[in-house]
matplotlib code that plots the C-alpha trace (Angstrom):
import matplotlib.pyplot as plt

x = [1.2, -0.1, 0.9, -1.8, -1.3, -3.3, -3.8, -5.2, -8.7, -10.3, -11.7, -14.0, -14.8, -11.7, -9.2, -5.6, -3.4, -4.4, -2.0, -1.4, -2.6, -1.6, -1.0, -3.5, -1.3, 2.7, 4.5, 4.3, 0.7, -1.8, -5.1, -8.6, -10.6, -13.2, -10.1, -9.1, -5.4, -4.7, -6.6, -6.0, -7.0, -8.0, -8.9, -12.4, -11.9, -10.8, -10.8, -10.6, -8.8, -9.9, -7.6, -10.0, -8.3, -6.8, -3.3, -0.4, 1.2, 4.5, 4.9, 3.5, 3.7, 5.3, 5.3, 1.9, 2.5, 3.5, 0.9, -0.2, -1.4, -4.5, -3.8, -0.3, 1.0, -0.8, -0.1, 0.8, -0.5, 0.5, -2.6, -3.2, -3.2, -1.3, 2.5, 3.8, 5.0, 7.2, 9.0, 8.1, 7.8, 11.0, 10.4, 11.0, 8.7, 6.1, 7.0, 6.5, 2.8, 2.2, 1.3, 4.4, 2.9, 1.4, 3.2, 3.8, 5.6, 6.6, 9.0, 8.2, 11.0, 12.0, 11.0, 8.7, 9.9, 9.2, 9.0, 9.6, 10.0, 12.2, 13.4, 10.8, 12.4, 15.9, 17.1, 17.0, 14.6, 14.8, 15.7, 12.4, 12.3, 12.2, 15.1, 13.7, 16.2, 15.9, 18.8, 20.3, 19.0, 21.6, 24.3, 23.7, 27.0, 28.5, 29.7, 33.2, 35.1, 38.5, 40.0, 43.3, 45.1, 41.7, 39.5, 37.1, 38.3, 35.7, 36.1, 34.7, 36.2, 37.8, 34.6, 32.2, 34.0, 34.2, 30.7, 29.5, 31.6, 29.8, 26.6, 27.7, 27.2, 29.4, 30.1, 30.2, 26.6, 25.8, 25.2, 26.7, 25.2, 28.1, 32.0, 32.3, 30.4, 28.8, 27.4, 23.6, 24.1, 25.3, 21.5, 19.6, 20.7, 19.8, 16.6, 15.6, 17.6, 19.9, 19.2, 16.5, 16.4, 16.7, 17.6, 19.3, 16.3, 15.1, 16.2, 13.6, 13.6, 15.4, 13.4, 15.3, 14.2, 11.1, 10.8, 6.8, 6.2, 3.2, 1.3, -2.4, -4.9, -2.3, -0.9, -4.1, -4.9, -0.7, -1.6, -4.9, -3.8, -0.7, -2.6, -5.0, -2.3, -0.1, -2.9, -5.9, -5.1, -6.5, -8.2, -9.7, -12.4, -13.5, -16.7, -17.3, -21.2, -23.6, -24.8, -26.6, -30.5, -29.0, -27.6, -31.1, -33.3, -30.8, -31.2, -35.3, -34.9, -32.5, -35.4, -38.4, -36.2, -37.4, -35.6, -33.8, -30.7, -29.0, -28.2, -25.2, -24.1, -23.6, -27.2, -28.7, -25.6, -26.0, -29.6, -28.7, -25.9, -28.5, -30.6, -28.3, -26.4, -29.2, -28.4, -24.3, -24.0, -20.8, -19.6, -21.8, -19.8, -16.9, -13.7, -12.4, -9.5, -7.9, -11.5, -12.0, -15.2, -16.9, -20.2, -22.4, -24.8, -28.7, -28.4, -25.9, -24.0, -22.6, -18.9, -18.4, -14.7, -14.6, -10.9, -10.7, -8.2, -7.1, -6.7, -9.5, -12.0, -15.1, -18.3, -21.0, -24.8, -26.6, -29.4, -28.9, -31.1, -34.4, -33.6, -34.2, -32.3, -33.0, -32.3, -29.4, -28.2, -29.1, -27.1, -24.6, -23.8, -24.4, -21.9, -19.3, -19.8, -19.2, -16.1, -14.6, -15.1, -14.1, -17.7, -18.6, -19.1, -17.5, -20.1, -20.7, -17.1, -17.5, -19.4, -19.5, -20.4, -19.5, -17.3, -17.5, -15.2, -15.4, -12.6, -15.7, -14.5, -11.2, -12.5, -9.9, -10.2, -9.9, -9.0, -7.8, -9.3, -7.7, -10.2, -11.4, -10.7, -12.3, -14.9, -14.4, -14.7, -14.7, -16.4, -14.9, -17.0, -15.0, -15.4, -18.3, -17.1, -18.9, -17.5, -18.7, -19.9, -21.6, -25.5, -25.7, -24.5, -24.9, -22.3, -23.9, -22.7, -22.7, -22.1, -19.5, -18.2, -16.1, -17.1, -13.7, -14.3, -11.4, -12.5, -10.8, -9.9, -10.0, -13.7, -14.8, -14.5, -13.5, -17.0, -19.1, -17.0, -18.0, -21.6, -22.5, -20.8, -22.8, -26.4, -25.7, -24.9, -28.0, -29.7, -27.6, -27.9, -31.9, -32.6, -36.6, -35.7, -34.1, -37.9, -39.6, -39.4]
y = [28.6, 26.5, 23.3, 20.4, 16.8, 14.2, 11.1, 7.8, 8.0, 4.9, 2.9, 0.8, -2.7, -2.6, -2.0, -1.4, -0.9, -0.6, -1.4, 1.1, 0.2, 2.6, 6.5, 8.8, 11.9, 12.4, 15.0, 18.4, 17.3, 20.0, 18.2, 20.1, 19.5, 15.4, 14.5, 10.9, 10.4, 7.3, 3.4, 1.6, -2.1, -3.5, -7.1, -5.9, -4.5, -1.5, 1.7, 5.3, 8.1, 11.6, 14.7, 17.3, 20.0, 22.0, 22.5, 20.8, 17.5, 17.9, 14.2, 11.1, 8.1, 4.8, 3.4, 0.7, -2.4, -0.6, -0.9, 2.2, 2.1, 4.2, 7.8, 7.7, 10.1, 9.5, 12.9, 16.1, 18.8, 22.6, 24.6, 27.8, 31.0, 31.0, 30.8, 27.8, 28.3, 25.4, 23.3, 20.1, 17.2, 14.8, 10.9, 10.7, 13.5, 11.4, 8.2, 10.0, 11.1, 7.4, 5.0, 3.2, -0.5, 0.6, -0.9, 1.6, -0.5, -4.0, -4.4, -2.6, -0.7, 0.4, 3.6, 4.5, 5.1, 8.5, 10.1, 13.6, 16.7, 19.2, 21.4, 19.2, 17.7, 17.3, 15.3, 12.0, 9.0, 5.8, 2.7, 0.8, -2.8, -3.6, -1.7, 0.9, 0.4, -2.7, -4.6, -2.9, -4.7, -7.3, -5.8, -7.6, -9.5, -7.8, -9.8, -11.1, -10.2, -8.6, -6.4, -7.2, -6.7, -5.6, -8.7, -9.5, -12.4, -14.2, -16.2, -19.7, -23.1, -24.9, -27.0, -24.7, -22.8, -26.3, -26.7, -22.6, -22.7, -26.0, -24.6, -21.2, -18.8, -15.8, -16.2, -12.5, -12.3, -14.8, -13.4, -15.7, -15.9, -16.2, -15.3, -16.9, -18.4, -22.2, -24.9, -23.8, -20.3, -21.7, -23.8, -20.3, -18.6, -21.1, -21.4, -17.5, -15.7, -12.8, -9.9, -11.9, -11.8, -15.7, -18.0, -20.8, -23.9, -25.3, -22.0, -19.3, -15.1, -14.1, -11.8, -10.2, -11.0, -9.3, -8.3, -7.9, -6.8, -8.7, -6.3, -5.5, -8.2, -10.2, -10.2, -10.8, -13.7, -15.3, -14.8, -16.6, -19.6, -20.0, -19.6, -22.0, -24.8, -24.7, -24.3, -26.9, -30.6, -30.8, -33.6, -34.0, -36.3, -36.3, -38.1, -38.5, -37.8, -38.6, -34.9, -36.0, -35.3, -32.4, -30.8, -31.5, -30.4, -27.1, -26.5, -27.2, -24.1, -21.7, -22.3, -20.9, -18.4, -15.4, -12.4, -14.2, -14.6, -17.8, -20.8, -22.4, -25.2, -23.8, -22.3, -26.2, -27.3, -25.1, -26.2, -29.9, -28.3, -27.0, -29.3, -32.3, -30.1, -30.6, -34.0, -33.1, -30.1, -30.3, -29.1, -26.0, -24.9, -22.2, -23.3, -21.1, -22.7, -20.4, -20.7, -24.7, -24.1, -25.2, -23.1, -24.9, -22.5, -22.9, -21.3, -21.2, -18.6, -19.7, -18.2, -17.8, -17.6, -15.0, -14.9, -10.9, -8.2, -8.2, -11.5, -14.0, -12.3, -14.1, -12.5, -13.7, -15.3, -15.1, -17.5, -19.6, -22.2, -19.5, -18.8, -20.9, -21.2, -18.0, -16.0, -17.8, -17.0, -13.3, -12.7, -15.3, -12.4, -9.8, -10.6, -11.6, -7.9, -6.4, -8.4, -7.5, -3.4, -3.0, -2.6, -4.9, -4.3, -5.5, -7.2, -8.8, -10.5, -11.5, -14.2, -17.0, -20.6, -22.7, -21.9, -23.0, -22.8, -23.0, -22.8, -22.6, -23.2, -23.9, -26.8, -29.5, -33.8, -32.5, -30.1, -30.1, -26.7, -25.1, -24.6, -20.6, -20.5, -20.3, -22.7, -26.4, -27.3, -26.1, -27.6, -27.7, -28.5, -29.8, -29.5, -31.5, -34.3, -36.8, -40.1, -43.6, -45.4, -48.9, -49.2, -52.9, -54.4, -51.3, -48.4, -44.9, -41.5, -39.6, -36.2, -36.6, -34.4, -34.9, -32.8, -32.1, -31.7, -30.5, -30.7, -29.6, -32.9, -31.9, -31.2, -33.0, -36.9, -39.2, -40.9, -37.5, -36.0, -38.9, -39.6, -35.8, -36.4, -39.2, -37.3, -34.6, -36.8, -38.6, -35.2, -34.1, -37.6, -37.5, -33.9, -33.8, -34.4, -30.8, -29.6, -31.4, -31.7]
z = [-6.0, -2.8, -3.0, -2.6, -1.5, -2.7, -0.2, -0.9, 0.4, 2.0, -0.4, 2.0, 2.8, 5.5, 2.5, 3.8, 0.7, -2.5, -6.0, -8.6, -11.9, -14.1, -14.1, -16.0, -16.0, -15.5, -13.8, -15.5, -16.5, -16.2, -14.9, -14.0, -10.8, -11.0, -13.7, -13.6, -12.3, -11.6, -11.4, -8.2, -7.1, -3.9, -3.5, -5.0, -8.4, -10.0, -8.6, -10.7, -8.4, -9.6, -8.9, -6.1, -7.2, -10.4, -11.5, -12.1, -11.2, -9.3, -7.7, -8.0, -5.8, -7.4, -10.3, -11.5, -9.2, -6.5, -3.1, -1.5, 2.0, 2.6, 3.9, 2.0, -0.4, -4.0, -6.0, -5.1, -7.4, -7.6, -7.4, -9.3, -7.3, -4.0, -3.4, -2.3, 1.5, 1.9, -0.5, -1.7, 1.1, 0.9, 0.5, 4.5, 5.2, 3.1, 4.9, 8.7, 7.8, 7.3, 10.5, 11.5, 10.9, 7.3, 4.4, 1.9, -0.8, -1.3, 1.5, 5.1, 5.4, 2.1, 0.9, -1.5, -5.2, -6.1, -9.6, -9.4, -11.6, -12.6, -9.5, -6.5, -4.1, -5.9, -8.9, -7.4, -8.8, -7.2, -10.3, -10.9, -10.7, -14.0, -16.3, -18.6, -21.3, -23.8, -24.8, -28.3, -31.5, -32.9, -35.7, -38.5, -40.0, -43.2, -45.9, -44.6, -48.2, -48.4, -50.8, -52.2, -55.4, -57.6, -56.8, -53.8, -51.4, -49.8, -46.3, -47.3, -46.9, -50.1, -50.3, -50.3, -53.1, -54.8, -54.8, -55.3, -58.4, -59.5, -58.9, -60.6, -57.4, -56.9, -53.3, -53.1, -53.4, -50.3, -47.1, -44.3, -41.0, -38.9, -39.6, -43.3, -45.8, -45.1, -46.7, -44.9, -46.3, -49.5, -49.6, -48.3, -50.8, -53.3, -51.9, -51.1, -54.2, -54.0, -51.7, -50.1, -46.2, -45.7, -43.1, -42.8, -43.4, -39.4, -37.7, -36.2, -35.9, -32.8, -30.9, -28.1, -24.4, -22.9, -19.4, -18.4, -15.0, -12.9, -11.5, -11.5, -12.2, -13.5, -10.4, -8.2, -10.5, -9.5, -5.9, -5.9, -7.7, -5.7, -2.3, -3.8, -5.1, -1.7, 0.7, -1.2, -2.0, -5.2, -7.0, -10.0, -11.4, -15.4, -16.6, -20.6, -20.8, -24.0, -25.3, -28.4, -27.2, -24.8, -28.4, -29.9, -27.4, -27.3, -31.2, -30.8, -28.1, -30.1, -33.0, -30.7, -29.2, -30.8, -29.3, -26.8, -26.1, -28.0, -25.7, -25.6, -23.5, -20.0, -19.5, -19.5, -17.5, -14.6, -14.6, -13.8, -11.6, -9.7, -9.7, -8.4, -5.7, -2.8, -2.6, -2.7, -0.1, 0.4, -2.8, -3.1, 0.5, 1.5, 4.0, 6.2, 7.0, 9.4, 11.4, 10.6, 9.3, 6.5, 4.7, 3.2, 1.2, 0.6, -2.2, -5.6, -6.3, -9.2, -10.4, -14.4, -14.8, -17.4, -20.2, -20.4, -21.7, -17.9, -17.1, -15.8, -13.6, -12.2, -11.9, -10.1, -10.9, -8.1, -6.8, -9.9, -8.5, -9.2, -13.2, -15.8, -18.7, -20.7, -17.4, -17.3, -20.9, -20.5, -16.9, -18.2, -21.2, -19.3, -16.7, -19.2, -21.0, -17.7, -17.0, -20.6, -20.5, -16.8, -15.4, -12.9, -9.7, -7.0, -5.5, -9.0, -8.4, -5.3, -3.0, -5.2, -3.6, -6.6, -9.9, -13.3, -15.8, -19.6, -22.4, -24.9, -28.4, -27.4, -25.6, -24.9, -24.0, -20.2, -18.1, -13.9, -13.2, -9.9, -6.9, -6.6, -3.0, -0.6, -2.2, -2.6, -5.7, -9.5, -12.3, -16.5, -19.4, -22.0, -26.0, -27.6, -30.1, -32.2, -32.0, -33.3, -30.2, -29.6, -28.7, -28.0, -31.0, -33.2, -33.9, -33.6, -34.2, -30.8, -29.4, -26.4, -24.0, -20.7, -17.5, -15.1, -11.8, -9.1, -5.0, -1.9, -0.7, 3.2, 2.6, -0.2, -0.2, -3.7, -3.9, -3.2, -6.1, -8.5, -7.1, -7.8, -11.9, -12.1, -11.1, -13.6, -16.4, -15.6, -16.0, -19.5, -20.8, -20.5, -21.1, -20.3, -16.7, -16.4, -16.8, -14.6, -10.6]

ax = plt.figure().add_subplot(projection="3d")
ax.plot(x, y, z, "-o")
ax.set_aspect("equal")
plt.show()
């Protein structure tokens, strides 16, 4: 048996570590040559690592959040049909064929956790940083009764015997939820019946503590919005905006749709976006801060932050000035499909100019969404409601809905914030002028 060493390839786009994800295989595993073995992510997205050879899996790198520099140790694999020369490489062995200023895990200089099987490289596994065991499950209290002289004594205070033998209850049947029988355990079990599994009224189940590690997208997502919150200064403006002839005009097109894909809200909102961001080019921009340089962008390429089984994700609708509102609908599904199964692309997730940001039927009175940086700004749509207004002197029924805005305040100025609201509620509020130039 030759023994085979799987490095982490370079994944491109000037990637120097990448995180692992989650294993596909464990040690002992037999896998076959093109088998998946691991997911790693970059700053990208996703990436599947396939084994290059058969046999079986002897070592493998780290546990899932660790970061693997590219051209480090990912799996070593015992192939089928050669003797192994040499043993095993140890963890320092491992840590030499690495450059000297590569990070292999978390912290420069501590070495790399390594799972490792029966007879490789020793019995030794490094104590992950989050324990493995769970805390044991509570011991339920027995019934604190005694035993003496033919009858059962029961640990309850003369009250409560008082008041069990007005009631009628054989103490011996209650089940006490501390040391002896109390007045609240007398009412539970009045309330739930004998042998029922009842709690005291006003207390909840006790669930025992949970230790989740961050890691993955999960983790990307916490970097991102702390980066954005200590290096942005946030602000945040909300407008309420009329919908009731935007809501018409959208049932009138959802009638004539035909195949189609159904509109909801967002499609006619980036349209007025759009539409109103020439005049406001400050907020469709980038800020490279470490340069002092701020992009503004010719065209919009509008983020859709997107809730999925991995966290929030943003894929990307490009040139969303040139698409009218079907177009929109269909790429705005698309995209979102992608996000959810794991298959967009990186350049899909990537590149955006200006982010919106949707809670959809969870909706909300407002939201202070935080800034996708590097861009500016970030726009929220807020749940439709129908409220009783005032036209003149008469009260109407309208649909209302409050549009959040959040802006980079080092770029983007107070009044430019609310100037650019106010031109796309002028555009929601009369409809026909989002079809017409």
């Amino acid at each position: 048996m030759a023994l085979f060493t799987f490095k982490l390839p370079d994944i491109g786009e000037g990637i120097a570590q990448a995180e692992i994800v989650g294993w596909h295989v464990k040690v002992g595993d037999r896998v076959e040559e093109d088998q998946p073995i691991a997911d790693m992510m970059t700053d990208k997205a996703t990436v599947e690592m396939e084994s290059p050879v058969a046999g079986t899996v002897v070592r493998l790198a780290g546990e899932p959040g660790d970061q693997i520099s590219i051209g480090a140790m990912l799996v070593e694999i015992e192939m089928d049909g050669e003797a192994a020369a040499t043993p095993p490489p140890s963890v320092e062995t491992i840590e030499a064929e690495v450059p000297g200023d590569a990070v292999v895990a978390e912290a420069a200089e501590t070495p790399l956790p390594i799972r490792e099987g029966p007879g490789v490289g020793g019995e030794r596994r490094e104590p992950s940083a989050v324990a493995d065991v769970e805390p044991p499950a509570a011991v339920p209290t027995p019934n604190p009764s005694l035993k003496g002289r033919g009858e059962e004594v029961v640990l309850a205070s003369p009250a409560v015997r008082a008041r069990a033998k007005e009631l009628g209850v054989d103490l011996a049947q209650v089940k006490p939820a501390g040391d002896h029988i109390r007045h609240s355990d007398l009412d539970a079990y009045l309330l739930y019946g004998q042998g029922q599994g009842y709690r005291p009224a006003g207390r909840s189940a006790k669930r025992a503590d949970e230790q989740v590690k961050v890691i993955g997208m999960r983790r990307r997502i916490a970097e991102n919005m702390a980066a954005s919150k200590r290096n942005i200064p946030h602000f945040t403006y909300v407008e309420e905006i009329d919908v009731t002839a935007l809501e018409e005009l959208r049932e009138q097109l959802n009638a004539q749709r035909g195949d189609r894909p159904k509109l909801t809200m967002l499609p006619l909102l980036i349209v007025a976006l759009c539409k109103a961001l020439p005049d406001f080019p400050m907020l469709n921009a980038r800020y490279d801060d470490e340069a002092g340089v701020v992009t503004r962008h010719g065209s919009v390429h509008l983020g859709m932050a997107t809730q999925t089984d991995a966290g929030l994700m943003v894929p990307v609708i490009r040139d969303a000035q040139d698409r009218n509102v079907w177009q929109l609908a269909t790429e705005i599904r698309r995209l979102a499909d992608a996000a959810r199964s794991g298959k967009a692309k990186s350049e899909e997730l990537s590149g955006s100019t200006l982010t919106l940001t949707s809670l959809g039927p969870l909706g909300g009175i407002a939201t202070t969404p935080v800034i996708n940086r590097p861009e500016v700004a970030i726009i929220g749509p807020n749940r439709v409601i129908e409220r009783p207004i005032f036209k003149g002197k008469e009260i109407v029924a309208a649909k209302l809905m409050n549009l959040s805005i959040s802006c980079d305040h080092r770029v983007v100025d107070g009044w430019d914030a609310a100037s650019f609201v106010q031109a796309v509620r002028k555009l929601l509020e009369a409809p026909a002028f989002l079809f017409v130039d």
